[in-house]
C-alpha positions in Angstrom: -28.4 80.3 -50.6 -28.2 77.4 -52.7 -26.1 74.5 -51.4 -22.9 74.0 -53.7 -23.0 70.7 -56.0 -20.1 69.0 -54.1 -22.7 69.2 -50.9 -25.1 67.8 -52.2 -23.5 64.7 -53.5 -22.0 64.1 -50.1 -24.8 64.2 -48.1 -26.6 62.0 -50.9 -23.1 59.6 -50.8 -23.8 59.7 -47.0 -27.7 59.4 -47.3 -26.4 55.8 -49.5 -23.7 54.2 -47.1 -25.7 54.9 -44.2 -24.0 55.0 -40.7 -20.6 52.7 -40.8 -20.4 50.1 -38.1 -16.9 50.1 -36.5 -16.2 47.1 -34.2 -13.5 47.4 -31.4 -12.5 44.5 -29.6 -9.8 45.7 -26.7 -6.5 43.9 -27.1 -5.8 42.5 -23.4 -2.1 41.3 -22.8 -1.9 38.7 -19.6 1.5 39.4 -19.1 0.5 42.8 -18.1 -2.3 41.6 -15.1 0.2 39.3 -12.5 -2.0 37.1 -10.6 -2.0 37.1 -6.9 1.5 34.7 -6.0 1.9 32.3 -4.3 -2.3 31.9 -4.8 -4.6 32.7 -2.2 -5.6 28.9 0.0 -9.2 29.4 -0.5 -11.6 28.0 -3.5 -13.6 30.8 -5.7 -16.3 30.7 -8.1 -16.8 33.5 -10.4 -19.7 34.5 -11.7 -20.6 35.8 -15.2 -24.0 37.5 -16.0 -24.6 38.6 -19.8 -24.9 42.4 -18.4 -21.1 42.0 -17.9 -20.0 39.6 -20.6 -22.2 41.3 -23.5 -21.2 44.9 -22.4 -21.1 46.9 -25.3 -20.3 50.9 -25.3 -21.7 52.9 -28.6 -20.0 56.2 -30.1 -21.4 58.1 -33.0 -18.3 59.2 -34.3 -19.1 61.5 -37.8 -20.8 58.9 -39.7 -18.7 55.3 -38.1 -21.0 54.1 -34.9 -18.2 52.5 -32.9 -19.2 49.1 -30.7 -16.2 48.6 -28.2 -16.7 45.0 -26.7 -15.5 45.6 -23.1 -17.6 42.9 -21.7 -16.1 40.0 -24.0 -12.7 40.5 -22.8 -13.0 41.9 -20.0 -14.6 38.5 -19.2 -11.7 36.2 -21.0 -9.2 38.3 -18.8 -11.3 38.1 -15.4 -11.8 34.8 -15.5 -7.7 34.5 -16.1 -6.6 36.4 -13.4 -9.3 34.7 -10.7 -8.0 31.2 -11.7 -4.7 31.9 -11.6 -4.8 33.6 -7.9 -6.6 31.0 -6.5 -5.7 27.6 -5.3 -9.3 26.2 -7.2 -11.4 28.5 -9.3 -14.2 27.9 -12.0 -16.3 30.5 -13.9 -20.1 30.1 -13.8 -22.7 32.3 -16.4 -25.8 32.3 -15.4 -29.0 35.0 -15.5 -28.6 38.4 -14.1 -31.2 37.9 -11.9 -30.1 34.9 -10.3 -26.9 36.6 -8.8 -28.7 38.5 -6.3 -29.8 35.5 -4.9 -26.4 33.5 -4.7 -24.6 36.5 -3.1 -27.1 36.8 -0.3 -29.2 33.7 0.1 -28.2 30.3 1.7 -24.8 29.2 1.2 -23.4 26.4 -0.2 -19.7 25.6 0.4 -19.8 22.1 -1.2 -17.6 23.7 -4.4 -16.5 26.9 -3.3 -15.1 29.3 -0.3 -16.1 32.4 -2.2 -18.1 33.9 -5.3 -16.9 36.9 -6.9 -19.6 39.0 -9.2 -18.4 41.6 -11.6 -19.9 44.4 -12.9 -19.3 47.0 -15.4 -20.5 50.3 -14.3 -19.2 52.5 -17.4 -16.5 53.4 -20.1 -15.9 56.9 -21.0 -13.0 58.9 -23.1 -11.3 61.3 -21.3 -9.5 64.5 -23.0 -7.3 67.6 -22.3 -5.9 70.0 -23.9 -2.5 70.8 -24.1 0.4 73.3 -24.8 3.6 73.0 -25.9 6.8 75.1 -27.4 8.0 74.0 -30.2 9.9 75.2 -33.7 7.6 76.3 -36.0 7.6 73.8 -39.0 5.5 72.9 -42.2 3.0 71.2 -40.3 2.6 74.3 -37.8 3.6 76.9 -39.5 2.2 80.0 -37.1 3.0 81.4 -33.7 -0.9 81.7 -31.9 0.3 83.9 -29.4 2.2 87.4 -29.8 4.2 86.4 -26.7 6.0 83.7 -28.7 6.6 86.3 -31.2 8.5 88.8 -28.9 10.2 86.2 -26.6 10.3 82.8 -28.0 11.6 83.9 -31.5 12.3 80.6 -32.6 9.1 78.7 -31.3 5.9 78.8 -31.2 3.0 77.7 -28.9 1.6 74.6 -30.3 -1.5 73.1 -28.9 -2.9 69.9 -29.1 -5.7 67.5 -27.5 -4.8 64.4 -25.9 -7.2 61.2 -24.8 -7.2 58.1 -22.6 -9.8 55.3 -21.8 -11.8 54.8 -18.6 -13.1 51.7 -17.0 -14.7 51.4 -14.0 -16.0 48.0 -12.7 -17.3 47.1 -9.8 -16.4 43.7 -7.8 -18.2 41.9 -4.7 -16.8 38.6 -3.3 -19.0 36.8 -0.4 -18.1 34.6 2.0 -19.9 31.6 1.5 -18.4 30.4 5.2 -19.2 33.5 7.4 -21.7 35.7 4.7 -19.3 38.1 4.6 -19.2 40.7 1.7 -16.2 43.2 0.2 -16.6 45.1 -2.3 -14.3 47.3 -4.4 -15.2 50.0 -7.0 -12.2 49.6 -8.8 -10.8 52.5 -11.9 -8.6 51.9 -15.1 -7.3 54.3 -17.2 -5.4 54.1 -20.5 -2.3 56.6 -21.2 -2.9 59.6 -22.9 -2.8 60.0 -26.6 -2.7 62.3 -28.9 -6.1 62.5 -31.0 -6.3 62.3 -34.7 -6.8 66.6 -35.2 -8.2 66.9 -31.9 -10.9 63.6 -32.5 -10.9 60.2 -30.4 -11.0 57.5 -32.1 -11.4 53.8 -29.6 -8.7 51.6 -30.2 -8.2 47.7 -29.1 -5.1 48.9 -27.3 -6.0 52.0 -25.7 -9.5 50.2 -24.3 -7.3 47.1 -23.7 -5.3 49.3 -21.7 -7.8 50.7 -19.6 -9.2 46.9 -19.1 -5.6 45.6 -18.1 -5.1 48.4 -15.1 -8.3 47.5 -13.6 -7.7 43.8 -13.5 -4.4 45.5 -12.4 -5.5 46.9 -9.2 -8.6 44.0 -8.7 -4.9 41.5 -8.3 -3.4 44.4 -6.2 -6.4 44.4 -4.0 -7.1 40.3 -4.1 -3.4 40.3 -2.4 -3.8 43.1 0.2 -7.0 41.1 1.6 -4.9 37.7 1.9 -4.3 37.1 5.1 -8.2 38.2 5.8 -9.7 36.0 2.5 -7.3 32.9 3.9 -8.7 33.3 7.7 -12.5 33.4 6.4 -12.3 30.7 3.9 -11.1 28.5 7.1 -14.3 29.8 9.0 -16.8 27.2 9.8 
């Protein structure tokens, strides 16, 4: 079977463009991460390595690739939120391989009580499907099921695919004082939407959505530890 003329010149239209390069940069609101308050009395240093600040997920979506820049502002936001729940915080980038070494080799409390290292472990879309009655209009036309037909005469069973975003990072704060280490594997997850006929597409606010509830529950966290953070950073 021959392939139709109209084929052809798409896949030679798509052969031209090439793959389209979508960037996504998450839309973060601080108004929607509070701080810890009144801030924790202990001094933190926060530290940034490019496998956190540069992290970048990659979708082939039809022909678009889509780059979502997690890292960037996740990054802008952490560094936020840490210096505003703190009485003294800073934000140091430096080498991936040199945070091992500052989170388990000698300390120096000269500048700080503790150092807090981020990482992002993944990004994923999520999706489920769902049903729904509903009158039968020009956009859904048809009843899918014959049960609608012989009880729901005036609906029909519409069904539709819904998405959200989710984050997981991963956060360890050491005690420069005692060597002490806490770590929290911490999720956030966007609210579901539906998809564009049953495709996701990334969004800055549904990925900025996902990054603000993590940062969310990283603050809720910071303030359940208080009493515990304030008691080690007076440690000598």
């Amino acid at each position: 079977m021959k392939p139709s003329f109209w084929s052809v010149l798409g896949l030679c239209a798509a052969a031209a463009c090439g793959v389209i390069q979508r960037q996504v940069r998450p839309t973060v609101r601080p108004a929607r991460i509070p701080p810890v308050s009144p801030p924790i009395h202990a001094r933190a240093l926060l530290l940034i390595a490019p496998s956190f600040e540069a992290y970048v997920v990659e979708e082939r979506i039809s022909i678009a690739n889509w780059r979502t820049h997690l890292g960037e502002a996740g990054t802008s936001a952490l560094s936020a939120l840490v210096t505003a729940s703190f009485v003294a915080a800073g934000t140091r980038r430096l080498a991936d391989v040199d945070v091992l070494p500052l989170l388990a080799g000698p300390a120096d409390t000269s500048g700080a009580d503790f150092l807090l290292a981020p990482s992002l472990n993944s990004a994923r879309e999520r999706h489920r499907q769902v049903s729904v009655l509903e009158p039968p209009g020009a956009d859904r036309p048809g009843c899918e099921h014959l049960a609608d037909l012989l009880f729901h005469k005036d609906a029909c069973t519409s069904k539709h695919t819904e998405f959200l975003y989710e984050v997981t990072i991963t956060v360890k704060l050491r005690s420069l004082r005692t060597g002490r280490t806490f770590t929290w594997a911490l999720v956030g997850r966007s609210d579901w939407v539906e998809g564009l006929n049953g495709v996701y597409f990334p969004s800055p606010s549904q990925t900025g959505s996902a990054l603000e509830d993590v940062l969310h529950v990283l603050s809720d966290s910071l303030a359940a530890h208080r009493a515990e953070l304030e008691e080690v950073s007076r440690a000598s």
